[in-house]
C-alpha positions in Angstrom: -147.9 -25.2 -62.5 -144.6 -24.3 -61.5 -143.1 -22.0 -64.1 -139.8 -24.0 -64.3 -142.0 -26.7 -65.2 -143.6 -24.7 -68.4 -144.2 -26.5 -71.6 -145.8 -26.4 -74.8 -147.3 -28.6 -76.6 -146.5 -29.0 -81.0 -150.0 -27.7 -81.2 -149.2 -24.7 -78.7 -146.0 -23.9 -80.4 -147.4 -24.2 -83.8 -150.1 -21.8 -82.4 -147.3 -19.1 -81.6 -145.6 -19.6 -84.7 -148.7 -18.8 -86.7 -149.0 -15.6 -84.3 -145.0 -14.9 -85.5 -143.7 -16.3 -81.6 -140.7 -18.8 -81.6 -139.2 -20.0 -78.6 -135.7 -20.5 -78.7 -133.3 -21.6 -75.9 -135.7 -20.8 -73.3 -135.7 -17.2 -74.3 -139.3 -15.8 -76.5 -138.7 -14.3 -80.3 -141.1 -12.1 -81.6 -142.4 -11.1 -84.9 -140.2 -14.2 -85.6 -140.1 -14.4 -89.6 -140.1 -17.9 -91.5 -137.1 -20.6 -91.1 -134.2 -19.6 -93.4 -133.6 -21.6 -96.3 -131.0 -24.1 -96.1 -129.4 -22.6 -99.6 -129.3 -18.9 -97.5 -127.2 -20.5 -94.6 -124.8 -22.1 -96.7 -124.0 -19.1 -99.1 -123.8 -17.2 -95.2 -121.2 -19.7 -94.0 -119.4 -19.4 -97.3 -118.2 -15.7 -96.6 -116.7 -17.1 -93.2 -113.5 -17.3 -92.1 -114.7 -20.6 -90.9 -117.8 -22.6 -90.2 -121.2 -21.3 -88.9 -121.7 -22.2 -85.3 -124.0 -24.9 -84.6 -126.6 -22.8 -82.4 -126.6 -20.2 -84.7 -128.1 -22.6 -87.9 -130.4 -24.0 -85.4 -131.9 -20.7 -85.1 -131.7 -19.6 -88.7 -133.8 -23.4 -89.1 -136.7 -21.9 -86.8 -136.7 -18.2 -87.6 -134.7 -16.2 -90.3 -134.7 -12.8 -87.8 -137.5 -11.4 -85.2 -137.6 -9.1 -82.1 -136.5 -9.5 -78.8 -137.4 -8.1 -75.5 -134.6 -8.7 -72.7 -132.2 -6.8 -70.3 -128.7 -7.3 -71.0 -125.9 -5.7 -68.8 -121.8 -6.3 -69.4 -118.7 -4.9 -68.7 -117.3 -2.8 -71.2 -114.5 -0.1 -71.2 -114.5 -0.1 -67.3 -118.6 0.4 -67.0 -121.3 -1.7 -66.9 -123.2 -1.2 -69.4 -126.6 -1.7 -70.7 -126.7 -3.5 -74.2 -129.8 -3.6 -76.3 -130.5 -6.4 -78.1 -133.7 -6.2 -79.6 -133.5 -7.2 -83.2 -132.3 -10.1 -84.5 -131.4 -9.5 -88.0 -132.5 -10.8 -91.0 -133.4 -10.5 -95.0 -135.2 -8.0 -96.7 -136.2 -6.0 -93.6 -136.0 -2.4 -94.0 -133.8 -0.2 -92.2 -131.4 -1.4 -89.4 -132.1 -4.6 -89.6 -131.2 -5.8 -92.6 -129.0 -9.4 -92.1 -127.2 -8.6 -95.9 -127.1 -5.4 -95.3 -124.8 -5.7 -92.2 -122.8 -8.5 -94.0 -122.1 -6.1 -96.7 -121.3 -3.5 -94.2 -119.1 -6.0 -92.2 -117.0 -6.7 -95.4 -116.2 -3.2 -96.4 -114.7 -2.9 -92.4 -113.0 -5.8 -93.1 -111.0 -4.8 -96.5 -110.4 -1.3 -95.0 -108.9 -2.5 -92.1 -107.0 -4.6 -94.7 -105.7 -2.0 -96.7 -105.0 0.1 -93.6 -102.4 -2.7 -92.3 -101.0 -2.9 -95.8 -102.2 -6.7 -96.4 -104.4 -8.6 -98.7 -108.1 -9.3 -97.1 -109.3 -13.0 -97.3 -112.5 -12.1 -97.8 -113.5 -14.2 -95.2 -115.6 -12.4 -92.4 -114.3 -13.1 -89.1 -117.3 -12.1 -86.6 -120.9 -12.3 -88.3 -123.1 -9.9 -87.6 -126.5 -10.9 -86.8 -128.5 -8.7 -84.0 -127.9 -5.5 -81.9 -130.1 -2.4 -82.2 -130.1 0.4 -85.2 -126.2 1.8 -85.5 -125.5 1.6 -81.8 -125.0 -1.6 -80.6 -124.6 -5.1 -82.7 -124.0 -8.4 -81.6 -121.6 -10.9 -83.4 -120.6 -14.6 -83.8 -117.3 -15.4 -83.9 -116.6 -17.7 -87.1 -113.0 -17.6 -87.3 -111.3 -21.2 -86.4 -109.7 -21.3 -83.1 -110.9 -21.7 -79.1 -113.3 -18.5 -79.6 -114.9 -20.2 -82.5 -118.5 -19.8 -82.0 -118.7 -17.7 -78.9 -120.7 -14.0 -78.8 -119.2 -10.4 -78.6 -121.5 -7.6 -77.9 -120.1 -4.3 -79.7 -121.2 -0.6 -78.6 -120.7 2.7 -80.2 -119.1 5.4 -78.3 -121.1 8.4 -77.5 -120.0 12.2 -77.6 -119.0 13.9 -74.2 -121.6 14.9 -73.5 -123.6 12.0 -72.7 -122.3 11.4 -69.0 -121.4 8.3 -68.1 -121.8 6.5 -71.0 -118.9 4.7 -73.2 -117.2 7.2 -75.4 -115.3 5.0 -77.1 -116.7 1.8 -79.4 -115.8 -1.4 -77.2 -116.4 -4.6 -77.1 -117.7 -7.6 -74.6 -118.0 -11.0 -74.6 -121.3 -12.2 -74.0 -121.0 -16.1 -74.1 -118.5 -19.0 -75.5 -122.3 -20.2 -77.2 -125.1 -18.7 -78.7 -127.3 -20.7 -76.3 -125.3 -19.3 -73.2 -126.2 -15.9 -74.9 -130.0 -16.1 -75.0 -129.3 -17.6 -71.3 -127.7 -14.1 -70.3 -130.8 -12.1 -71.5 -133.1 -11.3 -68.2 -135.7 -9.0 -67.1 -134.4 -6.8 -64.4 -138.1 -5.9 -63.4 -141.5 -7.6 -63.3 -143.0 -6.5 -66.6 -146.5 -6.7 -65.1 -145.7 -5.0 -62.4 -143.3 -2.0 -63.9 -141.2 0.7 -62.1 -141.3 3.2 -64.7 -142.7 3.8 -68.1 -140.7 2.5 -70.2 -139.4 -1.3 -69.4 -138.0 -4.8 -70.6 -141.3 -6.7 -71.6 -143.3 -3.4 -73.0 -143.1 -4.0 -76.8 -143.4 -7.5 -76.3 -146.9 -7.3 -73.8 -148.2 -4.6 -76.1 -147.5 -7.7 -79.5 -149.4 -9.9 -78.1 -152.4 -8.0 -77.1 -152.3 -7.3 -80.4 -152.6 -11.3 -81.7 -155.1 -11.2 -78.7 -157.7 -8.6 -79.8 -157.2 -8.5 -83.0 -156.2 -11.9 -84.4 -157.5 -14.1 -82.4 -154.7 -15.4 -80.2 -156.3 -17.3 -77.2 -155.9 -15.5 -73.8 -154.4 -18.5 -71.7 -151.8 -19.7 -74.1 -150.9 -15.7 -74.3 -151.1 -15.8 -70.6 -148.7 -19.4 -70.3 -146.4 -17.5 -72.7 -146.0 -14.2 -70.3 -145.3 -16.8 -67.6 -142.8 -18.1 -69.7 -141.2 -15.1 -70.1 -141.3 -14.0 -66.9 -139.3 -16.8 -65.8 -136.4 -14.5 -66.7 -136.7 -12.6 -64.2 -133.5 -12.0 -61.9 -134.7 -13.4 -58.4 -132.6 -10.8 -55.9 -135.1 -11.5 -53.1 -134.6 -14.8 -52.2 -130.4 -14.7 -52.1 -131.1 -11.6 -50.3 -133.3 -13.7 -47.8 -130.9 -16.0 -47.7 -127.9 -13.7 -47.5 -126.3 -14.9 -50.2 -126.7 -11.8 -52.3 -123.8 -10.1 -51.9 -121.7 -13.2 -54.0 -124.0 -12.1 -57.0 -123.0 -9.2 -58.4 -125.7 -9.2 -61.4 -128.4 -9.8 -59.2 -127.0 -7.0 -56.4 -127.3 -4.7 -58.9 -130.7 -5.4 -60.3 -131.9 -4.7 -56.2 -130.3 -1.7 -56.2 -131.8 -0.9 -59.3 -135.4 -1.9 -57.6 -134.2 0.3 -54.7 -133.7 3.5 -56.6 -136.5 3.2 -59.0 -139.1 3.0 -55.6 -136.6 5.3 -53.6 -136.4 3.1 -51.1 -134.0 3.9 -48.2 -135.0 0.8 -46.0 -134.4 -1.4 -49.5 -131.1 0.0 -49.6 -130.7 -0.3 -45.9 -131.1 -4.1 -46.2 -128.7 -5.1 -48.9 -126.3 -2.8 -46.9 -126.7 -4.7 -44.2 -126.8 -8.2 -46.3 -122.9 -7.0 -47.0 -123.6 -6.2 -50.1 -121.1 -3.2 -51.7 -121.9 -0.4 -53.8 -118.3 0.5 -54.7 -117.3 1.1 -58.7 -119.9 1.4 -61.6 -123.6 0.6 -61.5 -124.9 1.6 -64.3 -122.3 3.0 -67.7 -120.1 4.4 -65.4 -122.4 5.8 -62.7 -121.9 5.3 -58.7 -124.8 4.1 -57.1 -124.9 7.8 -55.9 -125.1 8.9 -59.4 -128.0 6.4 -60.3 -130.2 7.4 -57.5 -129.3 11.3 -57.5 -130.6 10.8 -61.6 -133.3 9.2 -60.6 -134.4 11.8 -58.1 -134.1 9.2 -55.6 -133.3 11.6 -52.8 -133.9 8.8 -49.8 -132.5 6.2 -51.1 -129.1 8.5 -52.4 -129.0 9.2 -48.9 -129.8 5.7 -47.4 -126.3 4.9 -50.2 -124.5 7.8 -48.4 -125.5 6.8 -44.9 -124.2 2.7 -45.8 -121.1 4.4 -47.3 -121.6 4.1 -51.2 -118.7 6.1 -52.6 -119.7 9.8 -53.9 -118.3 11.4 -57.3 -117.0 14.5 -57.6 -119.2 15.4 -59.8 -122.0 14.2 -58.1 -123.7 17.6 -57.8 -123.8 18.2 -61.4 -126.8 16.4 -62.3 -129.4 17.5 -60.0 -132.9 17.6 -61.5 -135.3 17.7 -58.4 -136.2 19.4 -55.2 -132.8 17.7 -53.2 -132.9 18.2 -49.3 -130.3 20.2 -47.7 -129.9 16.5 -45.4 -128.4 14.5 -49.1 -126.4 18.2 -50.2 -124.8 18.5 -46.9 -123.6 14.6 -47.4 -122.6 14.7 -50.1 -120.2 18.0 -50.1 -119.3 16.2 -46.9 -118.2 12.7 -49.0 -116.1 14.6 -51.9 -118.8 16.0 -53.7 -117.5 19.4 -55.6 -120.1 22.8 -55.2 -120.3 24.4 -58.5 -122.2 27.3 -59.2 -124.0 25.5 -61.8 -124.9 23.7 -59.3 -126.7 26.1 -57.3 -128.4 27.6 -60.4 -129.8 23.9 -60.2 -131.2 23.5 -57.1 -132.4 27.0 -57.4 -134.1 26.0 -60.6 -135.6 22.7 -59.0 -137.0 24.4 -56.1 -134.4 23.8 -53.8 -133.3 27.2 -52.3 -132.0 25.5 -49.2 -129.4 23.1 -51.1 -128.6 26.1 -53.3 -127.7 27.8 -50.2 -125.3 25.1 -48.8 -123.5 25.0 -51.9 -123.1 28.3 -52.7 -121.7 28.5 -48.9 -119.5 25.6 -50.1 -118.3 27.4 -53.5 -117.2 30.9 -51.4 -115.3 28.5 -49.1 -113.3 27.6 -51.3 -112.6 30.8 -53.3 -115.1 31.6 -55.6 -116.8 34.7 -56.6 -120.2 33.7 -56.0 -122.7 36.5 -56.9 -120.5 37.3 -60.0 -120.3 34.3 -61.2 -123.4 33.2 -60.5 -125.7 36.0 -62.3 -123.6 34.7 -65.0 -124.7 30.9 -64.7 -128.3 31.8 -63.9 -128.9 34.3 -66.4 -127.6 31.8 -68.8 -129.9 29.2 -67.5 -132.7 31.5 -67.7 -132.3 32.5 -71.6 -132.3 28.5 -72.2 -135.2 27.6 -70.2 -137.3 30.7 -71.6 -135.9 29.6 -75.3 -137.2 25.9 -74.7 -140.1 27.2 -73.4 -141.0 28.8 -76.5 -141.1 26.4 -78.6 -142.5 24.1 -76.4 -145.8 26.1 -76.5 -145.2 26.6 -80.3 -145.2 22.7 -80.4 -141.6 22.6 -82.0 -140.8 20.7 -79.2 -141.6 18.1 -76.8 -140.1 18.3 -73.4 -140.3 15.9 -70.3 -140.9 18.7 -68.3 -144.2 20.2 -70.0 -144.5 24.2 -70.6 -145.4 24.1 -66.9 -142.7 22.5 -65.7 -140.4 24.8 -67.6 -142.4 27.8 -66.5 -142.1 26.6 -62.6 -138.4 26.9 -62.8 -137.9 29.7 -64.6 -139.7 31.6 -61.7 -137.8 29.3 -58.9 -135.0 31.0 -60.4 -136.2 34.4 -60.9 -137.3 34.6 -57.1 -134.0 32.8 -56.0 -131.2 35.4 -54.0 -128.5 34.4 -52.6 -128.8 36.2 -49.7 
């Protein structure tokens, strides 16, 4: 069967209800909890400004809240950035999710901001909250009369400085005029049966219905129709990228390029350079593309980018976490990248005496005491790393790097000279 052509049956839906699955617009809820009562949706559209949208009771009618499992990508604040919308809220559930809870939270925003501008509040909410993940991002209805009645904003807390290139400032995007065009622009950026890296879109939802699987009896090829299902979702970049089409779809561009630097592959990147398509402005928050694969450790492909002319940050250099070849350093202090000393005490750490070398040359060019300055950085460095791993080998604390890892840069660093 052709997966645009899946269907269920009333038996097969009824199936995944009982196993807490609803589908709704084409998209799969988990964990779905029972229909809301029709008294609950009224007293909700009473504290509106206006009436409930139409897709948004039809929900409520087949599930009062659940889980999702999707990508979801928008422009806010000048980035693109990664929203996660994985609950949809409801009654009674503890912590985040709690549909009343976020009402009542909703309200108190509103009569502050009332009292702030010095005018009586209506009591009326004006965007319902009903989704989003924990504190950080939350997705709204708008159910204020007027042309935006009905349509669905995305909001995103700011983060502090120090989380680079992410929003640090709360924003807001719209996602769709309808509920229905929401759940349409919820995707899986990567095969979830054929995953990239550990942790992906599809994870928590595969790992659910195992569960119903093994261990209550949900039958294997109604589990496996569903994953088909799901999987429909996919973004299909190959076949515009076949057809050359691909660089008139931005969304999908970006979810090869994504593919490219996750498998650091430079003839990937090659071919969409070559398809026409550009890697200019943000990827991913407000990451290049050089950024994104330079993150990554995606040395060939951050080089393939550099090669087809992908812009480079200034700061691109400040985030190195792996052994970078002198090849990528040279091109990208060549491309506007800025040496930094911390810089070298990073490549030096990572096991990269060569880059260290070229941008320590780079960092005396252009005026800087480097042996001063850097004993400074590295001794630094090397009273953190020994710190961490301490109590990593206490078991105070987990780190991606394992004591070993640790360990292995403290002496790359140790051994490192400058000259």
């Amino acid at each position: 069967m052709h997966p645009d052509a899946i269907r269920f049956s009333p038996e097969e839906l009824a199936t995944l209800r009982a196993h807490g699955v609803v589908l709704f617009a084409e998209r799969v809820i988990f964990e779905a909890q029972p229909p809301m009562p029709e008294a609950r949706i009224a007293a909700i559209e009473a504290l509106c400004a206006g009436p409930l949208p139409e897709a948004l009771a039809a929900l409520w009618r087949q599930t009062a809240g659940g889980r999702l499992d999707y990508d979801l990508s928008l422009p806010m604040g000048g980035n693109i950035e990664a929203v996660s919308w994985s609950e949809l809220f409801w009654d009674g559930s503890d912590g985040y999710r709690d549909l009343q809870g976020w009402i009542a939270h909703e309200q108190e925003l509103a009569e502050e901001a009332a009292d702030d501008d010095g005018r009586d509040w209506s009591g009326k909410l004006t965007h319902l909250p009903f989704g989003g993940f924990e504190y950080l991002d939350r997705i709204y209805a708008v159910v204020e009369p007027g042309p935006a009645h009905g349509s669905i904003v995305a909001w995103k807390h700011g983060l502090p400085p120090a989380w680079t290139h992410a929003l640090h400032e709360d924003s807001v995007s719209t996602i769709a005029p309808d509920l229905r065009g929401a759940f349409a622009a919820l995707h899986l950026d990567e095969d979830p049966l054929a995953p990239t890296d550990d942790y992906y879109s599809g994870q928590a939802l595969l790992e659910y219905l195992d569960d119903r699987h093994e261990a209550h009896g949900l039958d294997i090829d109604l589990m496996d129709k569903l994953v088909a299902f799901y999987r429909r979702a996919m973004v299909d970049w190959r076949t515009p990228l076949a057809e050359g089409t691909l660089r008139h779809q931005p969304a999908a561009a970006r979810a090869a390029l994504r593919h490219a630097v996750a498998t650091d592959d430079a003839q990937l990147v090659a071919e969409l350079a070559a398809a026409g398509v550009r890697f200019q402005g943000p990827q991913q928050g407000s990451a290049l593309a050089t950024d994104v694969a330079i993150g990554h450790g995606a040395f060939a492909a951050a080089t393939a980018l550099v090669r087809a002319g992908a812009p480079v940050a200034r700061e691109a250099l400040a985030n190195i976490d792996g052994q970078i070849s002198p090849e990528l350093t040279r091109a990208l202090l060549a491309n506007g990248a800025e040496p930094s000393v911390s810089a070298i005490v990073r490549c030096a750490a990572c096991g990269a005496p060569a880059s260290a070398h070229l941008i320590a040359d780079a960092c005396a060019a252009a005026g800087i005491d480097v042996p001063a300055a850097f004993a400074i950085e590295r001794d630094a460095t090397l009273a953190e790393l020994q710190a961490t791993l301490r109590e990593v080998r206490e078991g105070k604390l987990g780190h991606y790097l394992g004591a070993e890892g640790i360990a292995e840069r403290i002496e790359h660093l140790q051994t490192f000279r400058l000259a």
